[in-house]
N, C-alpha and C positions, 0 to 999 in steps of 0.2 A: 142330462147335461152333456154336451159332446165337450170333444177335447178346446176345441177355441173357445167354449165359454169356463172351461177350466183355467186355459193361458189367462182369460180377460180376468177372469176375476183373482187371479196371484198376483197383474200386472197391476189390480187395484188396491192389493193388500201392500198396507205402510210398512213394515216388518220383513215383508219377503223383498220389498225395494231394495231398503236399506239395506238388505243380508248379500242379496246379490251384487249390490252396489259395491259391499267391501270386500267381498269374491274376486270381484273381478278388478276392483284398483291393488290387491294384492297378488293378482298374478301378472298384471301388467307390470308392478314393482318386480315382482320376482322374472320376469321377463326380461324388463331393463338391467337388473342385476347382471345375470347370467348374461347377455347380451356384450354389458360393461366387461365382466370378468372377460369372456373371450375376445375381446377385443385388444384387452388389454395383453393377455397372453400373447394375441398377433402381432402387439404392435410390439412387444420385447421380445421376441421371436425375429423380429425382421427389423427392428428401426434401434434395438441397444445393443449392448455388449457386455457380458457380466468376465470379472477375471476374481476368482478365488482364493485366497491365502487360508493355509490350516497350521494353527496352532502360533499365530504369534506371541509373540511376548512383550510387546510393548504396555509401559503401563501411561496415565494422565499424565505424571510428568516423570520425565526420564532426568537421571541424575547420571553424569558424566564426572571423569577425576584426570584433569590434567597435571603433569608436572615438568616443569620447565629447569630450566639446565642448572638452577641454581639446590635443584631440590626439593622447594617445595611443590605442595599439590593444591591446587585450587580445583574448584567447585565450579560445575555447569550447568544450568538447566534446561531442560529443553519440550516444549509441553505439545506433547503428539492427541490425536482425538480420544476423547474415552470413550468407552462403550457405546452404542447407538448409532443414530444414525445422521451423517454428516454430508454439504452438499459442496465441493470445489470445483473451481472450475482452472484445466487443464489445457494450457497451448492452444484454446480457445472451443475448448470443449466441455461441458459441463458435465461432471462426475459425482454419483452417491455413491458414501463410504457409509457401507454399513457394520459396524463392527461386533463381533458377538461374543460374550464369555459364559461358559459353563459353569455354573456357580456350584453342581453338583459332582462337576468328573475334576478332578485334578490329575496331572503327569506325576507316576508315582514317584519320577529321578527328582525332578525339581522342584516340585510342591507348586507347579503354579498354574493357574485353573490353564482348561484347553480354551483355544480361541479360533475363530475364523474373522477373515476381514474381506468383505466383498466389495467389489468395487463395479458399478454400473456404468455405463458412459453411452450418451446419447446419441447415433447413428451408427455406421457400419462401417466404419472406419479403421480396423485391428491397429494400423501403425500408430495411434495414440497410445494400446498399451503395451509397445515395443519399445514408443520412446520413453515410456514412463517410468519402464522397466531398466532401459539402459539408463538413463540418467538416475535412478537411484543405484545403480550395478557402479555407476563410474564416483557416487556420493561415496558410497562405501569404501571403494578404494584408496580415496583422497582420504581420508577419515586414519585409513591402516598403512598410509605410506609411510615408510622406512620406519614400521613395525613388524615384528614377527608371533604371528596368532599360533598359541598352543592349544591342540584340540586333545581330548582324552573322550575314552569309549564308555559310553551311558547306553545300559542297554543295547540296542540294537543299534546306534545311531552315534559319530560323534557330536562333542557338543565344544565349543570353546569353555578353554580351561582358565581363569582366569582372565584379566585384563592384559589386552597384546602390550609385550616389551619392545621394546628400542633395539635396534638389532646392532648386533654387537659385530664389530670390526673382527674381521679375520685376524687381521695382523697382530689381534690384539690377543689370540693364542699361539703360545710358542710350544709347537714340537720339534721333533727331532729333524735333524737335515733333510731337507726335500719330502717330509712325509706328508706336511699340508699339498704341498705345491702336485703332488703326484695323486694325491686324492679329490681336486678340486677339478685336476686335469680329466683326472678319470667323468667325474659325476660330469660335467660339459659335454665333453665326447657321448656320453650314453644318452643326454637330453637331445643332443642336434642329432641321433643316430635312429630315428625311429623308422626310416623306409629299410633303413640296413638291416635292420634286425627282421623284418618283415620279407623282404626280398630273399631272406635266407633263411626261414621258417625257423625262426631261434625265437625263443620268448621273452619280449620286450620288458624284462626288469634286470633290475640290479640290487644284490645283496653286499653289505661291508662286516664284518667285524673288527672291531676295536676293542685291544686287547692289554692288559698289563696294569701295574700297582694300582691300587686307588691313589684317588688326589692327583693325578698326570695331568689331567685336559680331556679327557674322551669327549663326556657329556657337554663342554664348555665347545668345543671342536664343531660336534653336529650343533650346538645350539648358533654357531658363527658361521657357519657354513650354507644351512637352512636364510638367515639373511643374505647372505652372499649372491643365493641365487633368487632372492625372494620368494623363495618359498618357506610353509606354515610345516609346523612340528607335530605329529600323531603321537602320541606319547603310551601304549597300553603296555599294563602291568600282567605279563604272564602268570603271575602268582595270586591274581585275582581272586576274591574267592566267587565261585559262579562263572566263571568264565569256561564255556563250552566248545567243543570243535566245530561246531555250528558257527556260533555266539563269532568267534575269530574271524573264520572262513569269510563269513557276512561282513565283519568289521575293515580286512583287509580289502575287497572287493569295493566298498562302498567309501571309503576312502577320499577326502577331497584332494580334486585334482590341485597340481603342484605343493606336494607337500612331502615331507619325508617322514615313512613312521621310523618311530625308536623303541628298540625292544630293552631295556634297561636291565643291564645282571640278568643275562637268561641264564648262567649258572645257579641262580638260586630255584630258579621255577624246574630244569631236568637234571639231575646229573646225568654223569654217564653212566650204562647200562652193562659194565664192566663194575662199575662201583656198585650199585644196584644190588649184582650178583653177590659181593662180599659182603655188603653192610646193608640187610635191609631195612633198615632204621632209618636213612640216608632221606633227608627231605625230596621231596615229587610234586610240594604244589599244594593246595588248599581246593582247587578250583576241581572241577570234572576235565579240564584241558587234559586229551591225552599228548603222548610223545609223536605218537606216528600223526593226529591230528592235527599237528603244529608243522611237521612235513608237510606234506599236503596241503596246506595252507599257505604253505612258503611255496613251493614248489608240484604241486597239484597237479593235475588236469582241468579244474575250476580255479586256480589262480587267478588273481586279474595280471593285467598289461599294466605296463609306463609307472609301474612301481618303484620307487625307491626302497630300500628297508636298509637300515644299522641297526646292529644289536654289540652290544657292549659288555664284558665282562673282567673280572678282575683277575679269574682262573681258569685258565685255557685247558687244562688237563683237566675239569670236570668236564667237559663238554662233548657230547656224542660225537664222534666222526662223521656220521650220518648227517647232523646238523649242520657241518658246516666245510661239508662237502662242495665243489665246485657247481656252480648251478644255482644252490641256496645262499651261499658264501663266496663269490667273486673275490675278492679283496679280503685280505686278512693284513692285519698291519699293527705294529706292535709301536705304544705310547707307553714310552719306559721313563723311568726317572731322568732326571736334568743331566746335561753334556752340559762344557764350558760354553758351547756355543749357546744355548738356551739361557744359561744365568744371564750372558753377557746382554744377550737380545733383551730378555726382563726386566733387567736393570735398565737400561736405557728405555723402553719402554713407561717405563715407572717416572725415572727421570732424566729427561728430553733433552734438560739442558749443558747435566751432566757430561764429560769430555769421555771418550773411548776408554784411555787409560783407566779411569775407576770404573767400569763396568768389570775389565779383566782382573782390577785387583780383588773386585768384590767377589767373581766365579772362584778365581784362583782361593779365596778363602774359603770359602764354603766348601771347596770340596778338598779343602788339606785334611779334613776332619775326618774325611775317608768313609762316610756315611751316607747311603742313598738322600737324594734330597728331589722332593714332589713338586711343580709347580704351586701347590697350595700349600706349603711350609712358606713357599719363599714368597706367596702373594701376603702369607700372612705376617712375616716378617717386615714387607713391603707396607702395607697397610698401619705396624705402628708406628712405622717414622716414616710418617707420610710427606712429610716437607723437613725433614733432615737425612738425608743420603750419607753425610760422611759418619752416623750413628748407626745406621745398616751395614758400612764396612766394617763398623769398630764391633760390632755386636754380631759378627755370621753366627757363633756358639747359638743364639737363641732358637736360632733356625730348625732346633731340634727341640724345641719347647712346643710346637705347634706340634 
């Protein structure tokens, strides 16, 4: 039998038809397949546009808490896409939102699964997701106008601390004569100064301390001052515990712009190293933060730029020389207990409608008593006679119950 009467008689067998028959319409599928798939790749390669988000937080429905002048807080809701995959259409472009959650890796700071949210959009068009991007950039804004967002350091990263406040009126902390006014002069001057600092190879930040009793205004000061200029609050706790020269170094660097960090009681986290030598029992801190790590971080070779930084303490003679030397320390300014001009300011402040004359009879009392007196004695003095003034003059003695 030669080989064509081998072909003829397979081409006659029912079983070898059939077998090649699904042979071959199964590679012609798997032909089409692949064909499909590369095509597809081509055609999102050159006719979409994919834009990325890692690790949202959005959940199905988002609960908001507003609260209005009288006090109370009401309730928002507002229901963004859940997971999957979702199809809008954008300023006349059609976009798939594909949204993903990890149901097995959670964020170990905040317990909340990781997320990605991807966003496709149909042609080659980029300034779709320029405008997409700015019109949620300018949502947000409106959202945080004439609020002031407090960030604190999570890991490697800040994170908003809390729900942003209502930013608090300068005028509405009273320091000493011209100590606001020479402080707010300064931080302006350093914000519109950044070709000067550059032109003359100086390093574009600025360091403050604030310094003296507790209860004065320090932290109340930067918390009105940070509105004043619209900018948001960094808030890290040097006495951290875990908090590394690394960990820092990266926190201060990464920092969002317009913002001022606050280093709170950095006397609690170093003394000084003259005390050290006497007592060394002398608390240094929980964390691995060294002393010289926290220099260098302030004032480095890897420092960032267009830094702000305040650090606040209660006691100036714990505090390294070194720390808060010129360079790290620009501004050192002492927020001491009440002067008559300060009662008086307060007083009226409190109440508005009140005449001049009893603001002075009211300093003039408080301080016959010959006893330091803290802005928060006298706010809390302030506070139980809140709509009776002439029981606040009759009553200064309490002023030291606080």
């Amino acid at each position: 039998m030669g080989f064509s009467d081998f072909v003829a008689a397979l081409k006659d067998n029912p079983y070898f038809g059939a077998g090649f028959g699904l042979v071959g319409v199964g590679a012609g599928l798997t032909v089409l397949r692949k064909g499909a798939q590369v095509g597809m790749v081509y055609f999102r390669r050159h006719c979409m546009m994919t834009l990325e988000g890692v690790r949202m937080q959005h959940l199905s429905v988002q609960t908001t808490y507003l609260q209005n002048e009288t006090g109370k807080i009401s309730t928002a809701f507002d229901f963004v896409p859940s997971p999957g995959t979702h199809f809008l259409k954008y300023n006349g472009t059609w976009m798939r939102v594909e949204r993903n959650r990890e149901k097995q890796m959670m964020d170990f700071h905040s317990g909340s699964p990781f997320e990605t949210v991807t966003l496709t959009a149909f042609g080659r068009d980029r300034t779709v997701y320029f405008d997409l991007m700015e019109e949620a950039r300018q949502k947000a804004l409106h959202e945080l106008e004439g609020m002031t967002v407090m960030y604190t350091g999570v890991g490697a990263e800040w994170r908003q601390f809390g729900y942003p406040r209502k930013r608090r009126p300068i005028s509405s902390v009273v320091l000493g004569e011209g100590i606001a006014e020479s402080i707010v002069k300064d931080v302006n001057d350093f914000i519109c100064s950044s070709s000067w600092y550059t032109g003359r190879g100086i390093p574009y930040r600025r360091g403050y301390l604030l310094y003296g009793p507790p209860g004065c205004g320090k932290s109340s000061f930067i918390t009105a001052l940070a509105g004043h200029f619209e900018y948001a609050i960094c808030l890290l706790n040097l006495s951290e515990k875990g908090l590394s020269d690394d960990r820092l170094n990266h926190l201060l660097s990464v920092a969002p712009q317009q913002s001022i960090i606050l280093l709170e009681d950095v006397d609690a986290a170093f003394a000084s190293r003259d005390l050290q030598k006497e007592n060394r029992t002398v608390y240094e801190g929980m964390g691995r933060l060294t002393f010289s790590g926290l220099l260098n971080a302030l004032d480095g070779v890897a420092s960032s730029e267009g830094r702000i930084v305040f650090m606040t303490t209660n006691y100036l003679d714990r505090l390294d020389p070194a720390l808060i030397r010129p360079g790290r320390v620009d501004m050192k300014l002492l927020i001491d207990h009440c002067s008559q001009m300060q009662l008086e300011k307060m007083y009226l402040n409190f109440y508005p409608d009140e005449p001049k004359e009893s603001a002075v009879e009211f300093a003039s009392l408080a301080l016959s008593h010959n006893k330091p007196i803290s802005p928060a004695m006298v706010q809390g003095l302030f506070m139980l006679h809140k709509h009776s003034p002439n029981l606040v003059i009759k009553n200064t003695q309490k002023l030291f119950n606080f």
